[in-house]
N, C-alpha and C positions, 0 to 999 in steps of 0.2 A: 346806162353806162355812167360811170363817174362824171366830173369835169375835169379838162383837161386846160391849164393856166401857162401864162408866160410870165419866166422872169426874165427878163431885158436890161442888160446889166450896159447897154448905151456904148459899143462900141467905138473909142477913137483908134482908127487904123493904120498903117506907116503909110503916111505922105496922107492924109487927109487931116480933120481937124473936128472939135466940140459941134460947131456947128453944123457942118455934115453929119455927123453921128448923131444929135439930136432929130434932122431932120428925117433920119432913117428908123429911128424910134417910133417917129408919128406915122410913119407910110407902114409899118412891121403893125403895127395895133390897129391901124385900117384893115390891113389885111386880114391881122387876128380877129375883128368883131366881122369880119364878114366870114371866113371861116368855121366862128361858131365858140371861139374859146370863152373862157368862163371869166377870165381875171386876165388883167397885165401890170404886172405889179418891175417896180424898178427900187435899187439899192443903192442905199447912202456910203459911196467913198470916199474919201479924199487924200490930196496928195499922188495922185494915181493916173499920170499921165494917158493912159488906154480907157479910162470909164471916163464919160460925161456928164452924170448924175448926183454930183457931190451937192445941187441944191436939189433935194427931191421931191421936196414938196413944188416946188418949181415947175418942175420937170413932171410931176404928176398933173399939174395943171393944166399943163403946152395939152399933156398927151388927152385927158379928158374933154377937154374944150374943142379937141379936132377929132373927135368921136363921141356917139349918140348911145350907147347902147352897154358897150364892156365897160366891168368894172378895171379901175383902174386903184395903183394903190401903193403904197412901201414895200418891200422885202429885203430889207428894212429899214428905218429909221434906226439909227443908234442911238438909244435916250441917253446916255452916258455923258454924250453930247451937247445936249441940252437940255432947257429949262422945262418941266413937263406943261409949264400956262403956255408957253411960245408953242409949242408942238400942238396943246388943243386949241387955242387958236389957230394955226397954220389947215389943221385936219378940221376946223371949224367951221373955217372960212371954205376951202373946200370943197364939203358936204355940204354945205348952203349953197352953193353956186353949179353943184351937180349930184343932187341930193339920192342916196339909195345906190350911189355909183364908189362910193370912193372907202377903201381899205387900209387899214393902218397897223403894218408889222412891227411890232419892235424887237430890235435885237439889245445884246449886253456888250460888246465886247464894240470897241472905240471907231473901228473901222479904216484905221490907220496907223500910223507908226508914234512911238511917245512925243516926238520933236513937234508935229501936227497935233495931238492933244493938247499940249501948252498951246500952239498956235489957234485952236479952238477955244480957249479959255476956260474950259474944264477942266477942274483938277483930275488927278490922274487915281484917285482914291471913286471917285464917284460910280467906278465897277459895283462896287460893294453894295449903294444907295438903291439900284435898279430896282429889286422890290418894291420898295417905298415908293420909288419916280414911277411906276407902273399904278399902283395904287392912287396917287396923286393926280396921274394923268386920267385916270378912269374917272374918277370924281368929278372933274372935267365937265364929263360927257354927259351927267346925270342931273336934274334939275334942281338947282339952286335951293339951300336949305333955307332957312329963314335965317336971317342977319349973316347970313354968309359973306366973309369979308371979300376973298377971291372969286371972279366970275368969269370964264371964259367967255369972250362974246366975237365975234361968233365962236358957238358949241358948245355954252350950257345947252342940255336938254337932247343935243341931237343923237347920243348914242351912236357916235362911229365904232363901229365894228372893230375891234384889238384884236391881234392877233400875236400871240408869243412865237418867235424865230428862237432855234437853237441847235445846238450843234453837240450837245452834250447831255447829260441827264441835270441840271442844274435848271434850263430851262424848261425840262419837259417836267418836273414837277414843280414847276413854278406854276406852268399854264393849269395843270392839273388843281393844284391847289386852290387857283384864281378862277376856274369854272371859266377857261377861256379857250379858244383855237390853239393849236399848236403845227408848226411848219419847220420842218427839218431840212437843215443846207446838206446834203447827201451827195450835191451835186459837187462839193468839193472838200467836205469833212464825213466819209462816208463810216466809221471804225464804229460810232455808236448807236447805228440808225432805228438797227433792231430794237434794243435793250432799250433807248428812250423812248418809242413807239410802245413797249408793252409795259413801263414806269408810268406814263402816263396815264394810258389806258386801264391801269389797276389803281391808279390814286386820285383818278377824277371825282371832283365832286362838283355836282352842279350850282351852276348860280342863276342867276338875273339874266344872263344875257347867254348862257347855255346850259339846255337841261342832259348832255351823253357829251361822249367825247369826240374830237372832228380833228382828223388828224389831213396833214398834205405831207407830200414829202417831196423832194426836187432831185431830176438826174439832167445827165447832157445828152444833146441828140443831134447826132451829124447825120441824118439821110441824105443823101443823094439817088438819082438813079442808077448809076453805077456803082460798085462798090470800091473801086478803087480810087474815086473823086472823092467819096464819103471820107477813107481812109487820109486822101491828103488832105481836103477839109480838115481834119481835127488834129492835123499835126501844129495849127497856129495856137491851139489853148492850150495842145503840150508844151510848145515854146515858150506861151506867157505864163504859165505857173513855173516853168524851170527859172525864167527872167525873174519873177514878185520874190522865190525863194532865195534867192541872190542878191536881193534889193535892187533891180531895175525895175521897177514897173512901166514899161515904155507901153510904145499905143500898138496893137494888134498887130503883129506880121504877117504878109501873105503865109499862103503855104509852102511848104520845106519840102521836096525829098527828101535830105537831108536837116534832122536837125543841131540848129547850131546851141546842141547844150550837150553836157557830162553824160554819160551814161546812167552816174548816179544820181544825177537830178532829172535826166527822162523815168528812171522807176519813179521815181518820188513826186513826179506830176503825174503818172499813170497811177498812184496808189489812192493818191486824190482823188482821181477822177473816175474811177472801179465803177459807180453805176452811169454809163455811159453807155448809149444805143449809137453806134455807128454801124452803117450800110447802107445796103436796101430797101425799099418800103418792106420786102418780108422777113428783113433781118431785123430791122427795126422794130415790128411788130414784134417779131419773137420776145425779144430783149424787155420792152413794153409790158407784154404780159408776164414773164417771168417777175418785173421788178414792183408789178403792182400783184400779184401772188405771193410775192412771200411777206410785202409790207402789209396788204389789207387796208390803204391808204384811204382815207375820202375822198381826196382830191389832187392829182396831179398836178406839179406844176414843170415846167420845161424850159430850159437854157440852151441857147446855139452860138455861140461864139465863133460865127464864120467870118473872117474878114473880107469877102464880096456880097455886097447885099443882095443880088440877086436869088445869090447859092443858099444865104439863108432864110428868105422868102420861100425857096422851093422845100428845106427842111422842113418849115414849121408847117407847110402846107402838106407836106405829106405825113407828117405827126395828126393834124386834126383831119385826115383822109382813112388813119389807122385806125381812128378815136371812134369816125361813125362806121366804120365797119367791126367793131367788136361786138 
């Protein structure tokens, strides 16, 4: 069976705080490597009162250093963002200090809103650069040429593992072209999953660091054991995509009977969020294998945006309960 990965996007909750939500990260990836998953990879936001992961390399650190075993890793970095020497250093450092464990996504797109771009100190042009900053950043990782002026240190030599994120065909024949990984956000940009999936997969060419194509894709997954707890579960990440597309980005809401958004901003977090398993462990399942049937995916990876951490310990445990009985 494939592997099945988490992406942990660090929930802050209404009336909780960063540090709670940090600390729920570290207990959620205990879990995860005892369960069995493959990767726990966390994503660079900022400005975004509800995520706690806006230093990620950070926060990749907390989470490997209080686990022995799962890889841990980006989903993503925004290189847009920064410097590609600061990034292999940071993933340098890293991989030295938990070596064979640590994963580096990069995405293109800012991760934020323009006002927060200026306040990152990246120009607002540097979308365009990503090829080259990918390029540059790879370089990196590779041993040192002779009179080489630049040197990452730590991470010349270590070959961290890159992985292209994207949401469009732009990155999928990027990764294609670059002989790299490629991992699709499906779980909230779902219109091009297919078309970039088989763009890639026909314009791979291999490199250095991969000889076939390896693709992952990401959905949401509300299980519960009932189905109508599942059901109210997943009306708080309907709330927060109706709240982000409004410019509230506030911290997680419990669950709604009722939710407090337009009708027309519930379709338009439900269009988002289309590959989405909510229910049962056997509704779950169902949804699971349908969406890894029609992708053909190598690797799974899976988001739960439940605002009680309990509720989403028992999700993700009956995601990787699904995984060994396939």
């Amino acid at each position: 069976m494939i592997p099945f990965s988490i992406l942990d996007l660090a929930p802050i909750t209404e009336g909780g705080d960063a540090a709670q939500a940090l600390r729920n990260s570290l207990d959620l990836a205990r879990h995860a490597e005892a369960w069995g998953y493959h990767r726990f990879w966390l994503a660079e936001h900022h400005n975004m009162r509800g995520i706690a992961s806006a230093a990620t390399s950070v926060v990749i650190g907390y989470i490997a250093g209080g686990t022995s075993r799962i890889r841990v890793g980006a989903g993503g970095v925004m290189l847009p963002n920064h410097a590609p020497l600061v990034v292999a250093e940071q993933f340098g450092t890293l991989a030295t200090l938990y070596p064979n464990r640590i994963d580096l996504g990069l995405g293109r797109a800012p991760g934020t809103d323009p006002a927060t771009s200026r306040a990152l100190r990246r120009y607002l042009g540097a979308v365009e650069d990503f090829p080259s900053d990918v390029e540059e950043l790879r370089s990196y990782f590779r041993e040192p040429l002779p009179g080489q002026a630049v040197v990452a240190v730590p991470g010349a030599g270590l070959r961290v593992p890159i992985w292209i994120l994207g949401s469009s065909l732009f990155g999928a024949r990027l990764a294609a072209r670059m002989g790299l990984p490629y991992a699709f956000a499906s779980h909230f940009a779902p219109d091009h999953l297919l078309e970039a999936l088989a763009v890639y997969r026909a314009e791979f060419t291999p490199s250095d660091d991969l000889d076939r194509p390896h693709t992952m894709a990401a959905m949401n997954v509300f299980a519960a054991d009932d189905e109508e707890e599942a059901r109210l579960l997943f009306t708080s990440v309907v709330d927060q995509f109706a709240r982000v597309r409004r410019g509230d980005p506030g911290p997680l809401r419990s669950p709604r009977e009722t939710l407090l958004a337009t009708p027309e901003e519930v379709q338009g977090a439900l269009h988002a969020l289309r590959h989405s398993a909510v229910g049962t462990p056997s509704q779950v399942r169902a949804e699971i294998e349908r969406f890894l049937e029609i992708t053909q995916v190598d690797e799974l990876i899976v988001t739960s945006q439940i605002y009680d951490h309990a509720a989403r310990l028992r999700s993700f445990q009956i995601v990787a309960e699904i995984r060994s009985s396939l």
